[in-house]
C-alpha positions as CSV (number, residue, x, y, z in Angstrom):
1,X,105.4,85.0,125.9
2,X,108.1,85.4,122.8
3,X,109.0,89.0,121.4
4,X,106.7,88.3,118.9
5,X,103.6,88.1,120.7
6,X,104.8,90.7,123.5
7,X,104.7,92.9,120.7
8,X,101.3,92.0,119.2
9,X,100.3,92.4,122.5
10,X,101.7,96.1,122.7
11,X,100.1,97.0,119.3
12,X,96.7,95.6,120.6
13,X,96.6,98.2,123.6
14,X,98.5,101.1,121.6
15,X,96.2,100.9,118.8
16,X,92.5,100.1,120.2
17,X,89.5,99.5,117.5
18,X,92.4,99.2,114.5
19,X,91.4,95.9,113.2
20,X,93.2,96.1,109.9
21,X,96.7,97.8,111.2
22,X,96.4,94.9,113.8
23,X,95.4,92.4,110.9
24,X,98.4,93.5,108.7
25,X,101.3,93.5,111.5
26,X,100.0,89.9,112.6
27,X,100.5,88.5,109.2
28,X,103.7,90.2,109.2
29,X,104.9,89.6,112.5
30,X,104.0,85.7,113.2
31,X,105.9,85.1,109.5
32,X,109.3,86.3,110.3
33,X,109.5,84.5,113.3
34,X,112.7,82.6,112.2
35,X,114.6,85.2,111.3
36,X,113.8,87.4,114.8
37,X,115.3,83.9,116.5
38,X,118.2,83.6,114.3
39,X,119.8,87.1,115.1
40,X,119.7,88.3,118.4
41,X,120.7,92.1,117.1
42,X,117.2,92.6,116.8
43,X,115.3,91.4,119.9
44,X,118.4,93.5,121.2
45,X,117.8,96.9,119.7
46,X,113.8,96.2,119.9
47,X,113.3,96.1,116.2
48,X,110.0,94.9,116.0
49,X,108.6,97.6,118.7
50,X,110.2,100.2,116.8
51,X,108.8,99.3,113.0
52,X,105.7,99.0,114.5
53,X,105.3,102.4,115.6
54,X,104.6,104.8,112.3
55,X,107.3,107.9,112.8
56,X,105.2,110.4,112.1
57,X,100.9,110.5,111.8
58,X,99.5,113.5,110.8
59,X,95.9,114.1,110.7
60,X,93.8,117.6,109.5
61,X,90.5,118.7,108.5
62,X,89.9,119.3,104.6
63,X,87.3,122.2,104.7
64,X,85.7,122.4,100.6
65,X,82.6,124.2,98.8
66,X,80.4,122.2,96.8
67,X,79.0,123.5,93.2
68,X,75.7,124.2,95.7
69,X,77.6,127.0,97.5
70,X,77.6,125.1,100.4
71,X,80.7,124.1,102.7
72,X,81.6,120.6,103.2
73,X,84.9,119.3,105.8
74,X,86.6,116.2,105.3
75,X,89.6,114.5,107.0
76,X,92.8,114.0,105.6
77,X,95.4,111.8,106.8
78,X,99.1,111.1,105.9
79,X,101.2,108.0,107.7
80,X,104.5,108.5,107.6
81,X,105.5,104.8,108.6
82,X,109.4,104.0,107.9
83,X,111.8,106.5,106.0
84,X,115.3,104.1,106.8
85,X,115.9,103.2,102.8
86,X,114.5,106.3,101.4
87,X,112.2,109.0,101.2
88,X,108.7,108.3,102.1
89,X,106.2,106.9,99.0
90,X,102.8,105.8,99.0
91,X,99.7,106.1,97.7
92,X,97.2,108.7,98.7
93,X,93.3,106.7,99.2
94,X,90.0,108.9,98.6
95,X,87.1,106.7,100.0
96,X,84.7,107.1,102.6
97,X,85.8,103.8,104.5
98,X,89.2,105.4,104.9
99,X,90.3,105.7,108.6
100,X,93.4,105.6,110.7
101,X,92.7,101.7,111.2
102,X,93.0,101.4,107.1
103,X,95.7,103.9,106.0
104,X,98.4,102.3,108.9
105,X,97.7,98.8,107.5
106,X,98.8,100.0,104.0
107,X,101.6,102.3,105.3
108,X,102.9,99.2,107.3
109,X,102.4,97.3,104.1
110,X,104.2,99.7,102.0
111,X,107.4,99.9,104.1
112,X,108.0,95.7,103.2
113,X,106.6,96.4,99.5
114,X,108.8,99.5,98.8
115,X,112.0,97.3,100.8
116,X,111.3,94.4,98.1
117,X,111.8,96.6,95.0
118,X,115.2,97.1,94.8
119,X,114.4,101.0,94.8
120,X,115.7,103.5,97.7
121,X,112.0,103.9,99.2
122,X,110.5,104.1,102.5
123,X,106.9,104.0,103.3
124,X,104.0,106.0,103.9
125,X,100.0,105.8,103.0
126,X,97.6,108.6,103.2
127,X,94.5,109.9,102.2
128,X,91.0,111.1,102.9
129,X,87.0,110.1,103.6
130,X,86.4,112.3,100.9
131,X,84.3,110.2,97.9
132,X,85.0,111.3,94.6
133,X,82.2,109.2,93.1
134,X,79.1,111.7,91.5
135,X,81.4,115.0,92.5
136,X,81.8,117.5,89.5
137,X,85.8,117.7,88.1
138,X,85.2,121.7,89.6
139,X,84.5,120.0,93.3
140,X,87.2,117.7,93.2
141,X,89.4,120.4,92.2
142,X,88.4,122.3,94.7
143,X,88.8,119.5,97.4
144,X,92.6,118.5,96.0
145,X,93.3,121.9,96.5
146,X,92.3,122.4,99.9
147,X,94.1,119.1,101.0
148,X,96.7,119.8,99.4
149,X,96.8,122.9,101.0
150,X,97.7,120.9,103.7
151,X,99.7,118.2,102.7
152,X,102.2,120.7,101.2
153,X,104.0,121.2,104.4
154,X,104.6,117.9,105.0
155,X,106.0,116.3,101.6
156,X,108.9,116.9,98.6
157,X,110.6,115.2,96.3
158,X,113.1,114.3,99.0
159,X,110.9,114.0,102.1
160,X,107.5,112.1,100.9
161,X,106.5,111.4,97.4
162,X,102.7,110.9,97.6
163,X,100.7,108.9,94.5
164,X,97.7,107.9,93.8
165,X,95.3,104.6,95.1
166,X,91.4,104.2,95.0
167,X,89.7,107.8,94.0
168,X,92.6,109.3,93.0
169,X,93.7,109.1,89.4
170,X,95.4,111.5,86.8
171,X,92.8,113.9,87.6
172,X,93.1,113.8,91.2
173,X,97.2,114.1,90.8
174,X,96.5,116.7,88.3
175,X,95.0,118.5,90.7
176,X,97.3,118.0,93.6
177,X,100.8,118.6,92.1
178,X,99.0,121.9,90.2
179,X,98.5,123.6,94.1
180,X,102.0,122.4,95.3
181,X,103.5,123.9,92.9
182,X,101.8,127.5,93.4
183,X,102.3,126.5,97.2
184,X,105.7,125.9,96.9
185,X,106.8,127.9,93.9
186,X,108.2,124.9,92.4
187,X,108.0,122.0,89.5
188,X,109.8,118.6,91.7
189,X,108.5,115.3,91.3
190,X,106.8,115.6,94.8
191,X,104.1,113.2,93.3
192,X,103.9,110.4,91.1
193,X,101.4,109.0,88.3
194,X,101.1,112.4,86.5
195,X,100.5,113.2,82.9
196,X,103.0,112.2,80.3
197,X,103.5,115.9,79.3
198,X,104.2,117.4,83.0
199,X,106.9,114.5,84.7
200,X,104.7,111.4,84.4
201,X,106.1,108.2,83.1
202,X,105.6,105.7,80.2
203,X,103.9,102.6,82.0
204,X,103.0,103.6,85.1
205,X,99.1,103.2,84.9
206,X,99.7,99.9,83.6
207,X,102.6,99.2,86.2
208,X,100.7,97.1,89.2
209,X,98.5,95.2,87.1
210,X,101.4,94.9,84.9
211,X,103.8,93.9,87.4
212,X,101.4,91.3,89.0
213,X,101.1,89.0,85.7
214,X,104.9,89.5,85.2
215,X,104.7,87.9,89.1
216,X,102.5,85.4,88.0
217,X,104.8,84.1,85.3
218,X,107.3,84.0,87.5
219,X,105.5,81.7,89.8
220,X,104.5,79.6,87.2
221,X,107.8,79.1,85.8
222,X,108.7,77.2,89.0
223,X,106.2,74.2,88.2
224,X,106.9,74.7,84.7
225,X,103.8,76.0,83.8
226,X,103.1,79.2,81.8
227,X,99.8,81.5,82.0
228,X,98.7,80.7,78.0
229,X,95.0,79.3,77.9
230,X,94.4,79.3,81.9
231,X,91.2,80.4,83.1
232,X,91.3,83.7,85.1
233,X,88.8,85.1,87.4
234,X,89.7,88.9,88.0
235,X,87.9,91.4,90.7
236,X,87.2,95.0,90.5
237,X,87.3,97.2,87.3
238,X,89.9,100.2,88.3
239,X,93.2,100.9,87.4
240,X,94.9,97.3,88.7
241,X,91.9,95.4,87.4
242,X,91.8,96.7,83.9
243,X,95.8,96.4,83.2
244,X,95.5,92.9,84.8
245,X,93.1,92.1,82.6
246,X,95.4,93.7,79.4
247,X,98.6,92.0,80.1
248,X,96.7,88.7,80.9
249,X,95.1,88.9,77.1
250,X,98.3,89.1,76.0
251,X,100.0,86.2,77.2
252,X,96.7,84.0,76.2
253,X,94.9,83.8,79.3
254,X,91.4,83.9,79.4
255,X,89.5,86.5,81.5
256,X,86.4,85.6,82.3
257,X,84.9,88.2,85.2
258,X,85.0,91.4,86.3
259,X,83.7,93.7,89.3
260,X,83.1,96.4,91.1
261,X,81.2,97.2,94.0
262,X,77.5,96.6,92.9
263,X,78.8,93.3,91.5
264,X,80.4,91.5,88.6
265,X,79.9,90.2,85.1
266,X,80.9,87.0,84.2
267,X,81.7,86.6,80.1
268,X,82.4,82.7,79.3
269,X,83.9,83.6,76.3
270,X,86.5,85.4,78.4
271,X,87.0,89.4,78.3
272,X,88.9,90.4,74.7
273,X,91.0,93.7,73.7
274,X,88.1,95.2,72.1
275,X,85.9,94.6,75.5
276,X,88.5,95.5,77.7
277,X,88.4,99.1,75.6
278,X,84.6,99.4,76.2
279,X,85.0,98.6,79.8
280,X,88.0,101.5,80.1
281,X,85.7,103.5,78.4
282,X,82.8,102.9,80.5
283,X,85.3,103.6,83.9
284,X,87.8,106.2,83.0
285,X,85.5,108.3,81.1
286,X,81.9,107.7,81.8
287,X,82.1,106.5,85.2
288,X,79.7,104.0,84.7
289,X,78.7,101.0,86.5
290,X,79.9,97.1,85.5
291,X,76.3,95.8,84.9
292,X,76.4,97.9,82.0
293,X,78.8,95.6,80.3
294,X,76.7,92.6,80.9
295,X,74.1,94.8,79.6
296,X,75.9,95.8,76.7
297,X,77.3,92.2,75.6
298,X,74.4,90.0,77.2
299,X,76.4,87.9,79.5
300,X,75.6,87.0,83.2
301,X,75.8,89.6,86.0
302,X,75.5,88.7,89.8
303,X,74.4,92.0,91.5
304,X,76.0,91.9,95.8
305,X,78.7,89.3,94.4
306,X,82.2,88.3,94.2
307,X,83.7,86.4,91.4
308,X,85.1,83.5,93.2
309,X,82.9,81.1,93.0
310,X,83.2,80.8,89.0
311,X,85.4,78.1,88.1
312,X,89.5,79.3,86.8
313,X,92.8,78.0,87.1
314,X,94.0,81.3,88.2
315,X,92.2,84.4,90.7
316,X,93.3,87.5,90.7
317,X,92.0,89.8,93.4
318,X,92.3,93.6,92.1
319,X,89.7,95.3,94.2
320,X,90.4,96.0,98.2
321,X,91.2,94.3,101.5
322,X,90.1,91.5,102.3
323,X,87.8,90.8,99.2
324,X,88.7,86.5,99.8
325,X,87.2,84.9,102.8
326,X,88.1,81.7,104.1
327,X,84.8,80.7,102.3
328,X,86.1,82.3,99.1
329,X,89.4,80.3,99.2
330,X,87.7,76.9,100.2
331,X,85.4,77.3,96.9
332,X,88.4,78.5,94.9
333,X,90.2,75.6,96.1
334,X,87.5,73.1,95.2
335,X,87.2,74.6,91.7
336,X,90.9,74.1,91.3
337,X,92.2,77.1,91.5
338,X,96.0,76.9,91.5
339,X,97.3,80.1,91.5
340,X,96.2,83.6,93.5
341,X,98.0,86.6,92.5
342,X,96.9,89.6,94.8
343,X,97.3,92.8,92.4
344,X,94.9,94.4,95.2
345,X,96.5,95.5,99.2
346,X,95.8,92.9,101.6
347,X,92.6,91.5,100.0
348,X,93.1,87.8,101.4
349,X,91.6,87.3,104.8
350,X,94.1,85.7,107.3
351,X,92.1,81.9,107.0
352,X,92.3,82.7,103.2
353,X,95.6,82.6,103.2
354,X,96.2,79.9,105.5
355,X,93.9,78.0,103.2
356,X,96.3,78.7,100.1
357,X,99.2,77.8,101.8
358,X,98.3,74.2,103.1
359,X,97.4,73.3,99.3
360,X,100.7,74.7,99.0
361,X,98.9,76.2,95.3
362,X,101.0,79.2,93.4
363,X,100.3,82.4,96.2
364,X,101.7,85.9,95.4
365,X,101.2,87.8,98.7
366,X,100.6,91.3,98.0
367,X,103.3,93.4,99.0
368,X,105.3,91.1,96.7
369,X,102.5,90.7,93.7
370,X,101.6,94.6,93.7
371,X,104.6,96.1,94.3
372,X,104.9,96.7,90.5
373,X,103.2,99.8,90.9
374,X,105.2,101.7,93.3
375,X,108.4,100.1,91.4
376,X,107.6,102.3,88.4
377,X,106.5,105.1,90.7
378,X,110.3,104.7,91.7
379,X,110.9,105.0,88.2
380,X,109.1,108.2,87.8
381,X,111.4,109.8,90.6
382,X,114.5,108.7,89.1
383,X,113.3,110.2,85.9
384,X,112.4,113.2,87.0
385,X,115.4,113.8,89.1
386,X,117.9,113.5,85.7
387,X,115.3,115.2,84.0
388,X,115.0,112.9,81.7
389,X,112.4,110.9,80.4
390,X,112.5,106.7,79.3
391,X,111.0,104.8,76.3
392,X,107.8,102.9,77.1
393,X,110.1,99.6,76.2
394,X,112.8,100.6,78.6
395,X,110.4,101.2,81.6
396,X,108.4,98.0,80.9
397,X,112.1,95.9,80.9
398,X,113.2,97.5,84.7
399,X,109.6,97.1,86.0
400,X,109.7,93.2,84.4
401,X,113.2,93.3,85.9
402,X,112.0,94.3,89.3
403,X,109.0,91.8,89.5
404,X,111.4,88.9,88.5
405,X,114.0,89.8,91.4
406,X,111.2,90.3,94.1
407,X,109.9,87.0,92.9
408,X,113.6,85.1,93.0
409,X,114.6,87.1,96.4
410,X,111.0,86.0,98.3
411,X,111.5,82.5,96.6
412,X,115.2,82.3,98.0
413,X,114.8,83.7,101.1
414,X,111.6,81.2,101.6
415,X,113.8,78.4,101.3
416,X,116.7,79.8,103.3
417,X,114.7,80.1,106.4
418,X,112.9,76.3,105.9
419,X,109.8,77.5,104.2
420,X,110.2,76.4,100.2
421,X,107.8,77.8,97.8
422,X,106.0,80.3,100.7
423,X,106.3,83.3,99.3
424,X,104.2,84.8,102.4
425,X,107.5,84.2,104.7
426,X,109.9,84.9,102.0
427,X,108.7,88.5,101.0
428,X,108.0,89.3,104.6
429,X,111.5,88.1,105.9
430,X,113.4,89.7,102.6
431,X,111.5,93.3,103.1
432,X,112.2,93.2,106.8
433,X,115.6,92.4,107.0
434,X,116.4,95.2,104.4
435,X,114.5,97.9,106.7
436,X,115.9,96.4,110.0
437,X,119.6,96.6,108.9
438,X,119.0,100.3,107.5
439,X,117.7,101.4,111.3
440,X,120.1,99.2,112.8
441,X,123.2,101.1,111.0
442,X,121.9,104.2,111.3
443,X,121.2,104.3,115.2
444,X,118.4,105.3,117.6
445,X,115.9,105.9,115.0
């Protein structure tokens, strides 16, 4: 067996009934193959074991009271994967699928993502089973506050720099940075994605759906194509759906779906400004379901569906992992379906992806594709550590900067190492090496 699978197999027995940390450092693992033959100064110092392996996992029990009086305990988790380029950053997840299995998958993810962005950033997930979804704002304060109770302890501006993911928004943040600061007696930018008026920054609930059309251009610029007038099928509804949906308006595409997960609406007239404001409406504020939009504007909803069977030049996965089956990517394929974006972590199964890349179509892996959002989360520390706050233009320029060097880097690298144009192996070779080096220089760590 090579180092490669002697280390899959060591993951396998360390990390028993973890299908999607196992899932994610396959995918990883098998695609920088060439690189781990090319320089023998990592099979030497055991890289691969040793990135593998999260440096810290801490795990602890989120006891809350409900508005019924009545005590409710929770788990909360924070992975602290890879701190050798910076402090730790990722999101924190509230959903009742989160487990260990999930949160090490994105921490591993994040470590590669945060490497691509330029930005001095390790990586780090966390989160909690706790569902947000039908809680009052008074017991999801009350739950923030007791995780972050916590948390505390184990994060700073310096150290980790939590933000948010699925279930936790500006409220949620609100919430959490309001009981670090009485816990720790002091205003830092220990989290990111808070309010413009208390450290947040200009573009940063726009930056990963943002950032993954700005990716998408950049793709498309290679077969000198542009995104005007192509036909775009778009999952989910939260924060990365609605933005992809905004910044895809404005360079002419044409949105045409939706989702979340009761289903999605599909509008062959394609999704405008002025629907796209109902449908923040009917999220942000009213927490409603997406059937109400097909309700509201009478167009076609498929209840138990994904959008990938309706026809588009472009997909644009938004929602969770592994939302694209090999099934999914088939039938976007025959549809013809050139380019997949994934503004979402991991949501392309393994024979999805294997799909994309023998049609050799446009494919923006993730941790290249998303990365927009922790790019401007980056931004938001770097702001709040002068103290000073940036113009919404001068934030969107670094974060288009950012997305356009990811893009050229995983494009280069792909083609350096025999791969042209597989942006899988070139954003997975170009985060690693970046990481590796850092722990290399700086010894047993």
């Amino acid at each position: 067996m090579g180092v490669i699978q002697d280390t899959l197999e060591i993951v396998r027995k360390r990390n028993p009934g973890e299908p999607e940390f196992f899932q994610a450092v396959t995918e990883v693992l098998e695609s920088i193959e060439p690189v781990i033959e090319r320089h023998k100064k990592y099979r030497d110092a055991r890289i691969l074991e040793r990135i593998v392996e999260p440096e810290r996992v801490v795990i602890f029990r989120v006891p809350w009271q409900d508005d019924k009086g009545q005590f409710q305990i929770n788990r909360g988790f924070r992975i602290q994967m890879n701190s050798a380029i910076g402090p730790y950053k990722g999101g924190l997840r509230f959903h009742p699928t989160v487990c260990l299995s999930i949160l090490k998958f994105l921490a591993f993810e994040q470590v590669f993502k945060n490497s691509l962005t330029t930005l001095p950033m390790g990586g780090a997930k966390g989160g909690s089973d706790f569902d947000p979804k039908g809680k009052s704002d008074n017991e999801v304060m009350r739950f923030c506050q007791s995780f972050m109770t916590e948390l505390f302890r184990h994060v700073g501006p310096d150290t980790d720099v939590p933000a948010g993911d699925i279930g936790v928004g500006g409220r949620e943040i609100g919430y959490l940075f309001g009981q670090y600061k009485r816990l720790a007696n002091e205003f830092t930018g220990v989290l990111t994605g808070k309010g413009l008026n208390w450290g947040g920054s200009l573009i940063r609930p726009e930056a990963t759906g943002y950032g993954c059309v700005y990716f998408a251009i950049e793709m498309s610029k290679t077969r000198g194509e542009t995104l005007e007038g192509k036909v775009c099928t778009v999952s989910g509804s939260g924060n990365a759906a609605q933005y992809t949906v905004e910044k895809l308006i404005q360079v002419g595409a044409k949105v045409v779906t939706m989702s979340d997960s009761d289903g999605f609406v599909y509008d062959k007239d394609g999704i405008n400004e002025e629907k796209l404001a109902w449908i923040m409406d009917l999220k942000n504020v009213r927490r409603g379901r997406i059937r109400e939009y097909a309700e509201k504007f009478g167009v076609k909803y498929f209840p138990g569906k994904r959008p990938w069977g309706i026809e588009c030049d472009c997909a644009f996965p938004c929602a969770t992992q592994n939302e694209i089956s090999g099934e999914d990517a088939k039938t976007l394929l025959d549809n013809g379906c050139t380019l997949v974006a994934e503004a979402a972590n991991m949501p392309s199964e393994p024979e999805a992806i294997q799909q994309f890349l023998a049609k050799r179509i446009l494919f923006g892996p993730a941790k290249a594709a998303n990365a927009g959002g922790v790019a401007t989360s980056g931004l938001e520390m770097a702001q709040n550590s002068m103290r000073l706050p940036w113009t919404r233009e001068e934030v969107d320029a670094r974060l288009r900067h950012i997305m356009t060097t990811i893009h050229k880097n995983a494009f280069d690298t792909a083609a350096e190492y025999g791969k042209p144009g597989n942006l899988v192996v070139g954003a997975n070779i170009a985060g690693f090496v970046k990481v590796a080096d850092a722990m290399l220089d700086q010894g047993l760590v």
